[in-house]
MOPAC internal coordinates of N, CA, C and O (Angstrom, degrees):
PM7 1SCF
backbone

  N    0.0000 0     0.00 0     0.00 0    0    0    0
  C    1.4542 1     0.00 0     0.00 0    1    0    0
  C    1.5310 1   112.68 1     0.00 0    2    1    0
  O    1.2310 1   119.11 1   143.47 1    3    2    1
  N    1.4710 1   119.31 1   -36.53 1    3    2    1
  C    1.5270 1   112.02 1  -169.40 1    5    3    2
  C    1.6995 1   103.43 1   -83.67 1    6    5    3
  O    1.2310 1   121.45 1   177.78 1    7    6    5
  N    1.3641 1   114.84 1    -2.22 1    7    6    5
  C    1.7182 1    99.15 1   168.61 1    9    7    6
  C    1.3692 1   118.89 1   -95.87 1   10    9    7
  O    1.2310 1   125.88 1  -173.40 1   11   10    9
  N    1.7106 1   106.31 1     6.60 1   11   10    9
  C    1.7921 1   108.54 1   161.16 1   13   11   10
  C    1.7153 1    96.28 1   -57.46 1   14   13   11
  O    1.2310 1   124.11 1   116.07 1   15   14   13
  N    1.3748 1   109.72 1   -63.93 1   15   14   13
  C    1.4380 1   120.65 1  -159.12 1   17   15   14
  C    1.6366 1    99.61 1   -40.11 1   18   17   15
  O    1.2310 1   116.57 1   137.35 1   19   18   17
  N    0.9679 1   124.13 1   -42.65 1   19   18   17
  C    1.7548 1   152.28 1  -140.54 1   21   19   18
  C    2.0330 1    84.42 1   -89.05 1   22   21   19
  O    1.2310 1   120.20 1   121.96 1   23   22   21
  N    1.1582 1   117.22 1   -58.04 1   23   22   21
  C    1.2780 1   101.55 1  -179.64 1   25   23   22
  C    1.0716 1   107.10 1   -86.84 1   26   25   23
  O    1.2310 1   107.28 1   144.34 1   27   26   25
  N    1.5792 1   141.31 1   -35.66 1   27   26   25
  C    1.2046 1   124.21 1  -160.18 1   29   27   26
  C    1.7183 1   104.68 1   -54.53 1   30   29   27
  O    1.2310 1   118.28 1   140.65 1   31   30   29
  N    1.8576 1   120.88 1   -39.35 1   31   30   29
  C    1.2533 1   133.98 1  -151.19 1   33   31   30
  C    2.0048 1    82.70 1   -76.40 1   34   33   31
  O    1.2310 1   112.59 1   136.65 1   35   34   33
  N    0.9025 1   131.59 1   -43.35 1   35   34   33
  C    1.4590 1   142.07 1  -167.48 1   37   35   34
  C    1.5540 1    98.61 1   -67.83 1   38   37   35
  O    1.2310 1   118.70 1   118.01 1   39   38   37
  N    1.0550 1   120.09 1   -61.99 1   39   38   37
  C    1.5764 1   124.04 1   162.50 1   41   39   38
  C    1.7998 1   124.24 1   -47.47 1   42   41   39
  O    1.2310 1   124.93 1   135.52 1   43   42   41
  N    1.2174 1   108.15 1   -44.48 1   43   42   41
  C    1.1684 1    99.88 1   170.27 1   45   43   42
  C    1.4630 1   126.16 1   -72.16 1   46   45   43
  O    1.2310 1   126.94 1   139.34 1   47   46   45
  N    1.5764 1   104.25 1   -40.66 1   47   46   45
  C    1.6298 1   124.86 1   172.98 1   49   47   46
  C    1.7311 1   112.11 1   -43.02 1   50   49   47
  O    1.2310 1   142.09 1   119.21 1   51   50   49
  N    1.0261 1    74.70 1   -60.79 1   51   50   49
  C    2.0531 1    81.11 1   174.65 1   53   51   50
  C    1.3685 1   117.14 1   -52.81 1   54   53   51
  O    1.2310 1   123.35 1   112.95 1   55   54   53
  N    1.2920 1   111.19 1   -67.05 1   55   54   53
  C    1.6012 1   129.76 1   157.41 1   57   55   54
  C    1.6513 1   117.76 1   -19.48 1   58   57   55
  O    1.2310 1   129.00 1   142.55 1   59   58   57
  N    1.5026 1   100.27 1   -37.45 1   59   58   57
  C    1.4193 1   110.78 1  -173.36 1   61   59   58
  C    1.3939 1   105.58 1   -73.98 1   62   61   59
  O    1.2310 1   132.38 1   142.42 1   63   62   61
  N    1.4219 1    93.69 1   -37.58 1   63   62   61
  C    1.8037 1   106.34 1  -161.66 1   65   63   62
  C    1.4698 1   116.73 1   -82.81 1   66   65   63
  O    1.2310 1   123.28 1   143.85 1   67   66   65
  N    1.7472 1   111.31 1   -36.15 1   67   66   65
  C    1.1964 1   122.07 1   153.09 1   69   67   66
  C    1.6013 1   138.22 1   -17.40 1   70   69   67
  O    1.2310 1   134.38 1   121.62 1   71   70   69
  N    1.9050 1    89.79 1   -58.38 1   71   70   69
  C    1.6084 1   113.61 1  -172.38 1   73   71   70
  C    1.0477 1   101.22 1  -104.96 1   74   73   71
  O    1.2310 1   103.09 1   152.79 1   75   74   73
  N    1.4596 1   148.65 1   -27.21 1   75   74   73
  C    1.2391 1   124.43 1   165.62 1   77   75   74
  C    1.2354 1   128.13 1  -104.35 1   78   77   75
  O    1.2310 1   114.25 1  -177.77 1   79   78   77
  N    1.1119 1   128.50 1     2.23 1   79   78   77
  C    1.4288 1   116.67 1   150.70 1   81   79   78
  C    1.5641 1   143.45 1   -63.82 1   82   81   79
  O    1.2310 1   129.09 1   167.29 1   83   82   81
  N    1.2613 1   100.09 1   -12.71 1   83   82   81
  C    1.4143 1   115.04 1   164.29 1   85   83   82
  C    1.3431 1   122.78 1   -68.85 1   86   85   83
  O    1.2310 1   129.45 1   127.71 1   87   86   85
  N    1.1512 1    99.38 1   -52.29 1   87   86   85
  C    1.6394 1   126.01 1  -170.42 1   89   87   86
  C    1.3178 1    93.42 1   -71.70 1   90   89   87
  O    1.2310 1   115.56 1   144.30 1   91   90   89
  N    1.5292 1   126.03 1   -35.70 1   91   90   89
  C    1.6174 1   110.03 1  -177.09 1   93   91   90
  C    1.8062 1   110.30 1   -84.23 1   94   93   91
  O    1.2310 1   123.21 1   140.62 1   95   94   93
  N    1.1921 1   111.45 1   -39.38 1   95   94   93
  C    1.2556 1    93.36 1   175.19 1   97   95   94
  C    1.8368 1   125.62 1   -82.54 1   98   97   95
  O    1.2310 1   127.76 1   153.37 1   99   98   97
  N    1.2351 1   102.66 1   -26.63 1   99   98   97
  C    1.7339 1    92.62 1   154.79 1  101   99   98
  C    1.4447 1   133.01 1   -39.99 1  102  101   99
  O    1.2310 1   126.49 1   134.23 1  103  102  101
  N    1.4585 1   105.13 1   -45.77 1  103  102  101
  C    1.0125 1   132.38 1  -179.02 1  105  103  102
  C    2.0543 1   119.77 1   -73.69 1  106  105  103
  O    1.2310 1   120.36 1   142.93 1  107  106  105
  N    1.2236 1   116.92 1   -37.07 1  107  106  105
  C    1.3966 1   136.77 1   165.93 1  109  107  106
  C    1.9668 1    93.34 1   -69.77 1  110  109  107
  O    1.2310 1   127.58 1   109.33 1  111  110  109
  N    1.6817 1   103.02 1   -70.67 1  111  110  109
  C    1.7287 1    83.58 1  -173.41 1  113  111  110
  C    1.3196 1   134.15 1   -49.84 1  114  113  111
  O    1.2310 1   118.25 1   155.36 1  115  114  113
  N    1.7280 1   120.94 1   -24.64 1  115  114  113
  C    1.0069 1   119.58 1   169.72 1  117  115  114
  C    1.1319 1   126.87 1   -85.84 1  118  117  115
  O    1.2310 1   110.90 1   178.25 1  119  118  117
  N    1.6145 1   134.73 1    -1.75 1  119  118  117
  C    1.1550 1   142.98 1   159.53 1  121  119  118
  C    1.6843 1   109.96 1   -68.26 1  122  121  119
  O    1.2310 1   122.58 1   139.52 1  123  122  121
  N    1.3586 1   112.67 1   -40.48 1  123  122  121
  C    1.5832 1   100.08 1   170.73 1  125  123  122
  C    1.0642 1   101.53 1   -87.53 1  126  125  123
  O    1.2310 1    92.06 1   162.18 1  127  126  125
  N    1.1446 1   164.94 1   -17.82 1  127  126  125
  C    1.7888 1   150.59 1   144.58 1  129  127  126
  C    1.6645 1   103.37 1   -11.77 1  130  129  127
  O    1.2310 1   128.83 1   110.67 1  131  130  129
  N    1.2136 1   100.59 1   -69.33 1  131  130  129
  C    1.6510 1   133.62 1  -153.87 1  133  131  130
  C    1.9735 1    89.44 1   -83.14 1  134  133  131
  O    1.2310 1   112.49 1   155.65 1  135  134  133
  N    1.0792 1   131.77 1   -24.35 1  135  134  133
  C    1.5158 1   111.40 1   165.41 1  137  135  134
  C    1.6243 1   107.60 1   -90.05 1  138  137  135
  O    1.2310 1   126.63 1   144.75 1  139  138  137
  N    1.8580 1   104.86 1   -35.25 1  139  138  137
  C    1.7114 1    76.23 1  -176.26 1  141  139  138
  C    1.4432 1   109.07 1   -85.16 1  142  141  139
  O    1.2310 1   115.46 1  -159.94 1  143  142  141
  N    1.2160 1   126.22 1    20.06 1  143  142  141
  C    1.2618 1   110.11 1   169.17 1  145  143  142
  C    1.3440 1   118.80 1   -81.13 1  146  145  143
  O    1.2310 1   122.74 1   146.77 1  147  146  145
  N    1.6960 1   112.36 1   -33.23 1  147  146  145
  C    1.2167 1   120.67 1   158.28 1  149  147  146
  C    1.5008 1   139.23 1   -16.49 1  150  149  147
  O    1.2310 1   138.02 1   104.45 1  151  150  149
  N    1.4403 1    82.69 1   -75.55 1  151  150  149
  C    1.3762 1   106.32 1  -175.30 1  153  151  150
  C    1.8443 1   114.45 1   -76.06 1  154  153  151
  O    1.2310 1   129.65 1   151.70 1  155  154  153
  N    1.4696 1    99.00 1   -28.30 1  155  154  153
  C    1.5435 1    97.14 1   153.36 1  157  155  154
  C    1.4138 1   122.81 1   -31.67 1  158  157  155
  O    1.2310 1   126.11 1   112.64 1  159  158  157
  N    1.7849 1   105.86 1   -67.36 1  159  158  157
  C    1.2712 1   153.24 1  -157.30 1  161  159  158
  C    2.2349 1    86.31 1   -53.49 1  162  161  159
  O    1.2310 1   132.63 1   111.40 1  163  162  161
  N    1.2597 1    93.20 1   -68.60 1  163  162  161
  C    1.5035 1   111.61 1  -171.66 1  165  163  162
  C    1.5308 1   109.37 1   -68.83 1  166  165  163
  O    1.2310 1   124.88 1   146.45 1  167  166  165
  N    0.9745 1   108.23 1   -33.55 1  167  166  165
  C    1.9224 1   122.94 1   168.81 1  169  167  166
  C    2.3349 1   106.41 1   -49.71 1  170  169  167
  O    1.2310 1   142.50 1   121.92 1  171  170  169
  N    1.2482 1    73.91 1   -58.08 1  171  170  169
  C    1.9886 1    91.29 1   178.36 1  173  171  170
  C    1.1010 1   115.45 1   -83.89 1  174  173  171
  O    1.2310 1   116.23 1  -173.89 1  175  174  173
  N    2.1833 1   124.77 1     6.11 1  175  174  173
  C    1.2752 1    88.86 1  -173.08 1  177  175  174
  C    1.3102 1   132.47 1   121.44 1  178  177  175
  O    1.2310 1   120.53 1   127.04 1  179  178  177
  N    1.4870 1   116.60 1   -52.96 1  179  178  177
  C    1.2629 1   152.87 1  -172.85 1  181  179  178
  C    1.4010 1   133.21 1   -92.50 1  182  181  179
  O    1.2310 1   125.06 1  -172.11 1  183  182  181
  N    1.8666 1   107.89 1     7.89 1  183  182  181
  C    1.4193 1   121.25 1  -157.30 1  185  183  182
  C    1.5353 1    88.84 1   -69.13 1  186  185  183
  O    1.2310 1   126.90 1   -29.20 1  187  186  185
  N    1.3840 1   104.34 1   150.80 1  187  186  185
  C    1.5691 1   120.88 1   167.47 1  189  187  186
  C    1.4913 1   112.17 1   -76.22 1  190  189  187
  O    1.2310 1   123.70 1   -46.46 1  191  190  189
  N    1.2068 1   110.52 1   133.54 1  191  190  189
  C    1.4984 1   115.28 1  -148.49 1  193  191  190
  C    1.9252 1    89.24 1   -77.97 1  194  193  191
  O    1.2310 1   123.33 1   -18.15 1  195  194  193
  N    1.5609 1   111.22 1   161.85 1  195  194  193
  C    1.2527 1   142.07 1  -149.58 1  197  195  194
  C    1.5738 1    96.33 1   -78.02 1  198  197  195
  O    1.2310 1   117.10 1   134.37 1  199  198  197
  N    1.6723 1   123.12 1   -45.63 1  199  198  197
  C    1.9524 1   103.65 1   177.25 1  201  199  198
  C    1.4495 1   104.06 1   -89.48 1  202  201  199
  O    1.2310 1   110.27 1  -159.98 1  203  202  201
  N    1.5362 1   135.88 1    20.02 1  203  202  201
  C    1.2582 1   121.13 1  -176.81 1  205  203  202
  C    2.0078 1   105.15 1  -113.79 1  206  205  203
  O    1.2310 1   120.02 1   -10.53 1  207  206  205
  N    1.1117 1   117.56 1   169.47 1  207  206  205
  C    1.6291 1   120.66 1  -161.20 1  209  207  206
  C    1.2742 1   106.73 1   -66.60 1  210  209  207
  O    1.2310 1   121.20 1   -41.82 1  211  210  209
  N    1.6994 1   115.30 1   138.18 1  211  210  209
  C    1.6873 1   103.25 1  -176.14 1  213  211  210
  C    1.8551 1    92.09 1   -77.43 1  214  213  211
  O    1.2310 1   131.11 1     4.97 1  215  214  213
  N    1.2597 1    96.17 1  -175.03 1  215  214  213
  C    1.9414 1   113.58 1   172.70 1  217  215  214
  C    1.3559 1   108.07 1   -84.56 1  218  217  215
  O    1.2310 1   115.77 1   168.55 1  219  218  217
  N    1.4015 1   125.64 1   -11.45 1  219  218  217
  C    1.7407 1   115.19 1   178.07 1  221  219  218
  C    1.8205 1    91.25 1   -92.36 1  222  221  219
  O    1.2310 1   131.24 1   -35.48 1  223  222  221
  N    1.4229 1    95.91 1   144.52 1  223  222  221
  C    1.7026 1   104.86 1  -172.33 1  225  223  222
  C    1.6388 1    98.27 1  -125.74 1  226  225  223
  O    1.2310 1   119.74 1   179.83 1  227  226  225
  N    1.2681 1   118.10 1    -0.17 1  227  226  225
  C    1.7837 1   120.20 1  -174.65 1  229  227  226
  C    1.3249 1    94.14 1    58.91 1  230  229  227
  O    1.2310 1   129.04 1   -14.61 1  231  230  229
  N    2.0955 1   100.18 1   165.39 1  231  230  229
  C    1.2363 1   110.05 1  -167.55 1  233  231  230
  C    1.4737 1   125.16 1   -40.38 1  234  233  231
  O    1.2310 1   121.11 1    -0.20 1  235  234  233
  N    1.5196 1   115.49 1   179.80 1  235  234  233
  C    1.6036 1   118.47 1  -172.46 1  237  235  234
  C    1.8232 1    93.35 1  -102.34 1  238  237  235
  O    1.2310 1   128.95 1     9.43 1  239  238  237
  N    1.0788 1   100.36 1  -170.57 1  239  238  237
  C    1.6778 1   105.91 1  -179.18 1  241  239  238
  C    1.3010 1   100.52 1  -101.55 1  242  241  239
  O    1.2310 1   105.25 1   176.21 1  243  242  241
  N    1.6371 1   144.92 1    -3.79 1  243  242  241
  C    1.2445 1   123.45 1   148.59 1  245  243  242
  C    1.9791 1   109.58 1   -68.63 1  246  245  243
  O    1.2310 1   126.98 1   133.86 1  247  246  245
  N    1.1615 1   104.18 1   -46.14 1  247  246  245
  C    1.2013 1   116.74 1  -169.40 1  249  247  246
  C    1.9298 1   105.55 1   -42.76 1  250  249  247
  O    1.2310 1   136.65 1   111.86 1  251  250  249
  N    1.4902 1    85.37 1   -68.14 1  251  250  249
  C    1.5319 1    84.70 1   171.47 1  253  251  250
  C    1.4535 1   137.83 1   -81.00 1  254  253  251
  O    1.2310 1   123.35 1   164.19 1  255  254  253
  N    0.8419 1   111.18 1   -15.81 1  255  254  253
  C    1.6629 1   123.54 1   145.37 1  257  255  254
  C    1.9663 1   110.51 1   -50.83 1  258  257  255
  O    1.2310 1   122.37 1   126.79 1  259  258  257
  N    1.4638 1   113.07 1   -53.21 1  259  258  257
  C    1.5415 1    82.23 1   170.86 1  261  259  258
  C    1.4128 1   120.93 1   -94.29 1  262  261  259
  O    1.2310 1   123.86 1   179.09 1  263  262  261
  N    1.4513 1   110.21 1    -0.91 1  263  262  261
  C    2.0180 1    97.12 1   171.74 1  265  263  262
  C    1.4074 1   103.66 1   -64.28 1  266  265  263
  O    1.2310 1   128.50 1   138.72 1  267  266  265
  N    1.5091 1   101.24 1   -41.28 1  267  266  265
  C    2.0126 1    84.55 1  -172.95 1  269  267  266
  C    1.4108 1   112.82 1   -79.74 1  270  269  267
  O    1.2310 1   108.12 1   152.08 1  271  270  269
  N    1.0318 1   139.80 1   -27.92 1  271  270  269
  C    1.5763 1   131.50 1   150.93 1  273  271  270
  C    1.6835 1   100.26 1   -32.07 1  274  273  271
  O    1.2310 1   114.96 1   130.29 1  275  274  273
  N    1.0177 1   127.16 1   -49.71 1  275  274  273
  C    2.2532 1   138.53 1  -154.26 1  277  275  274
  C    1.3127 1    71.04 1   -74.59 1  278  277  275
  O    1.2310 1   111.36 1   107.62 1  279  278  277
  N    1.2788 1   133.87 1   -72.38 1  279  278  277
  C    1.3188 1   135.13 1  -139.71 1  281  279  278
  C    1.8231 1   111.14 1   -81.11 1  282  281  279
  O    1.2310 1   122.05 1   169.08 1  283  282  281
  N    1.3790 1   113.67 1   -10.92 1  283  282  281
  C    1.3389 1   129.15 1  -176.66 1  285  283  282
  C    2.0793 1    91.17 1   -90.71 1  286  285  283
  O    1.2310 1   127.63 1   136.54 1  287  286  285
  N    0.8535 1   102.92 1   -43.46 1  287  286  285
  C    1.7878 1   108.85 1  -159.73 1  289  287  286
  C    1.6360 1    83.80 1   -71.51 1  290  289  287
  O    1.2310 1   119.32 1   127.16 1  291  290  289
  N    1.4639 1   118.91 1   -52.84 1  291  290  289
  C    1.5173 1   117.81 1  -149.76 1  293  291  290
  C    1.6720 1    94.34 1   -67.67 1  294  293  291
  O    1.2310 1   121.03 1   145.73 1  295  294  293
  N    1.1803 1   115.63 1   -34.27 1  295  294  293
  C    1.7631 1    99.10 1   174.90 1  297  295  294
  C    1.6934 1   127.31 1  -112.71 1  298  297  295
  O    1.2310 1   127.07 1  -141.59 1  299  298  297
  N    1.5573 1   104.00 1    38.41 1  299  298  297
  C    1.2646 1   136.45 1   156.71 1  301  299  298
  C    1.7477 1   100.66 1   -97.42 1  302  301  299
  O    1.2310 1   125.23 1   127.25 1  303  302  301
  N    1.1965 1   107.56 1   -52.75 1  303  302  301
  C    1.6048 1   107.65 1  -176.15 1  305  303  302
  C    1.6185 1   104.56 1   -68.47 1  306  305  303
  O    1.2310 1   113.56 1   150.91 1  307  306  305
  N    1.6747 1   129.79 1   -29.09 1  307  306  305
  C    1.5532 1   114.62 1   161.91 1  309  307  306
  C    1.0477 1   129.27 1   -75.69 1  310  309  307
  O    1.2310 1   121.54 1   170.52 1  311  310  309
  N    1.4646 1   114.66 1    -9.48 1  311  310  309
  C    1.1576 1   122.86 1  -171.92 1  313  311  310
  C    1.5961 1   100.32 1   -82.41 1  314  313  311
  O    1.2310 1   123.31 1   141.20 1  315  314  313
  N    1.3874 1   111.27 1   -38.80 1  315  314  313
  C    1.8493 1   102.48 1  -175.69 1  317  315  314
  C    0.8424 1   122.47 1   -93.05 1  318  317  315
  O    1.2310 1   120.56 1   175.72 1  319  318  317
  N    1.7231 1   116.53 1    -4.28 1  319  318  317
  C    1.8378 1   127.82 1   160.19 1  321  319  318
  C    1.4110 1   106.98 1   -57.80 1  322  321  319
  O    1.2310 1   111.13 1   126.59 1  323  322  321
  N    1.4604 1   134.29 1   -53.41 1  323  322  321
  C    1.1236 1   170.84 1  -177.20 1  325  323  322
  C    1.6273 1    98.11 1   -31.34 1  326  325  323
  O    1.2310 1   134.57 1   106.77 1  327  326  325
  N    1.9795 1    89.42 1   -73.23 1  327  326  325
  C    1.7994 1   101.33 1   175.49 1  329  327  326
  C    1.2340 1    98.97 1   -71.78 1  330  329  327
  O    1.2310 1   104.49 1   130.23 1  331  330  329
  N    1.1825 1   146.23 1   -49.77 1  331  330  329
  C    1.1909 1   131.25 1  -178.85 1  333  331  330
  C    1.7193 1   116.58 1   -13.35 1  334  333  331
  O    1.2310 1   131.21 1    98.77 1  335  334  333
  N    1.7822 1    95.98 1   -81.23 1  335  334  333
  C    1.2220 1   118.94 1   175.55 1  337  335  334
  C    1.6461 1   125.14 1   -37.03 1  338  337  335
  O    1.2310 1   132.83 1   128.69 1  339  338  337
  N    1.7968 1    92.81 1   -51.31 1  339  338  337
  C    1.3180 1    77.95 1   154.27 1  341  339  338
  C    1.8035 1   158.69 1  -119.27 1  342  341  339
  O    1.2310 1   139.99 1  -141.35 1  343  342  341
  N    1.3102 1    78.82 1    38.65 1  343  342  341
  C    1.7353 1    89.17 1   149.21 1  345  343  342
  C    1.5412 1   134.97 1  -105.18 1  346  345  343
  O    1.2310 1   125.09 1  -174.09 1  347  346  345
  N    1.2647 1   107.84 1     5.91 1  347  346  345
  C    1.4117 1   136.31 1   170.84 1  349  347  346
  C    1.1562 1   131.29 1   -82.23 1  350  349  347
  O    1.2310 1   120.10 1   180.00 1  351  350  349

């Protein structure tokens, strides 16, 4: 019985890693897109002035929609390492 716990946490872990790793590095590459464009921007001259919106907007709503799913699985998967352990 305690190596259900043992895969379920292995199943979810992956699962975790599956769905949010995408979403995090999509999300990281387009944040440096959106700074060096900036500094392009400010390099030529052209910086967008200081009370108006920068060009990084943080993740999208797929994006963050699946980290917190990643982040829902990743402590479902500690949670059954946890029981795992203790029924062992």
């Amino acid at each position: 019985m305690p190596w259900l716990f043992l895969l379920g946490a292995i199943a979810c872990g992956a699962a975790a890693y599956r769905i949010g790793w995408p979403a995090w590095t999509s999300f990281r590459q387009r944040e440096a897109r959106d700074l060096n464009a900036e500094r392009y921007l400010a390099w030529r001259g052209r910086a967008v002035s200081p009370g108006s919106a920068s060009l990084r907007e943080g993740p999208t709503n797929v994006e963050r929609r699946a980290l917190v799913l990643a982040a829902i699985l990743a402590v479902a998967s500690v949670a059954l390492l946890v029981g795992f352990f203790a029924t062992t």
